[in-house]
N, C-alpha and C positions, 0 to 999 in steps of 0.2 A: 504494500500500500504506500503510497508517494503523493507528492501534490506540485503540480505548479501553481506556484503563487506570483501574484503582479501586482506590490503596492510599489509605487511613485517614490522613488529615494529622498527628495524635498518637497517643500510645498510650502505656501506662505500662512502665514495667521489667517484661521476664518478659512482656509479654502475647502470646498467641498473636496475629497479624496474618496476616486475609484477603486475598488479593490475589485480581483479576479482572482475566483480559485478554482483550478480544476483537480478535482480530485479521482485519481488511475485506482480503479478497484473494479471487481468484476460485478459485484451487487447482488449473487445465487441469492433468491428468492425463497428456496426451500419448498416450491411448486414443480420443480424440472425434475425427469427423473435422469438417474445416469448409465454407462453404458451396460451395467448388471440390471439395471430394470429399478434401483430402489432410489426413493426420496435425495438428489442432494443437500443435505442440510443446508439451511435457511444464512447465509452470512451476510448484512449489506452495510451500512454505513448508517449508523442511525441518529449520530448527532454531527453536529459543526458549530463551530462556536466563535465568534472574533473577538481578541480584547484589544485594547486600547487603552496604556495607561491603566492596566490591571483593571479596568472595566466595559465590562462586554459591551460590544455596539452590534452585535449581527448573530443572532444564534437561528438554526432551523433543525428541528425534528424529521425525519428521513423516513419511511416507509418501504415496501416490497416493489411497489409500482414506480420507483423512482430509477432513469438508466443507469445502466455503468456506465464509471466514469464523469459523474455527475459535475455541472459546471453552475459556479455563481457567481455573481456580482453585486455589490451593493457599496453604499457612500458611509465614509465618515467624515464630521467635522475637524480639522487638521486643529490643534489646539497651541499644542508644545512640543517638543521633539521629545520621542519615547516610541517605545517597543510596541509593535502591532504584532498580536498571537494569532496563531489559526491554528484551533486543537480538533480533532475530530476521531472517532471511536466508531469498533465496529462489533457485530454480533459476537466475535471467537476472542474480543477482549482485547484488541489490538488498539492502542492510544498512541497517536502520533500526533507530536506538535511543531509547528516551523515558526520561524518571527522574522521579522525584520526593523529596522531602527526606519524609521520617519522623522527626517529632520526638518524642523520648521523655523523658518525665519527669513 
């Protein structure tokens, strides 16, 4: 499980700040069966979470019906320079987090 992420390395006071995350995972449903005929167990990605300055700006709950490889976007208010988290978690208990520093001024 991996992720490309894409926050903006500066940005000024106040400015609205893009973030992109795609995250490489295959998303087994636990609906497929496999080549023996029985159930693949169910694994997908069921949280994502962004902080900011150790306070979350973007969190989404994940479900069956959601693709592999799932991609998202959303804005934070650029405030100070500090650390943007991207943690996200999946069904077999795999926790991955990436950051980056957002410098502001």
């Amino acid at each position: 499980m991996s992720a490309l992420v894409n926050i903006p390395e500066t940005a000024a006071p106040g400015e609205i700040v893009d973030i992109k995350v795609l995250l490489q995972h295959p998303m087994e449903t636990g609906f497929r069966t496999g080549p023996d005929g029985k159930l693949v167990p169910r694994n997908i990605i069921h949280s994502l979470r962004c902080l900011y300055l150790s306070e979350e700006v973007f969190a989404a709950e994940l479900f069956p019906a959601v693709t592999a490889n799932p991609f998202f976007a959303f804005t934070l208010v650029a405030e100070t320079t500090g650390e943007v988290e991207i943690l996200w978690a999946d069904d077999a208990g795999e926790e991955q987090r990436q950051s980056q520093t957002l410098t502001v001024g």
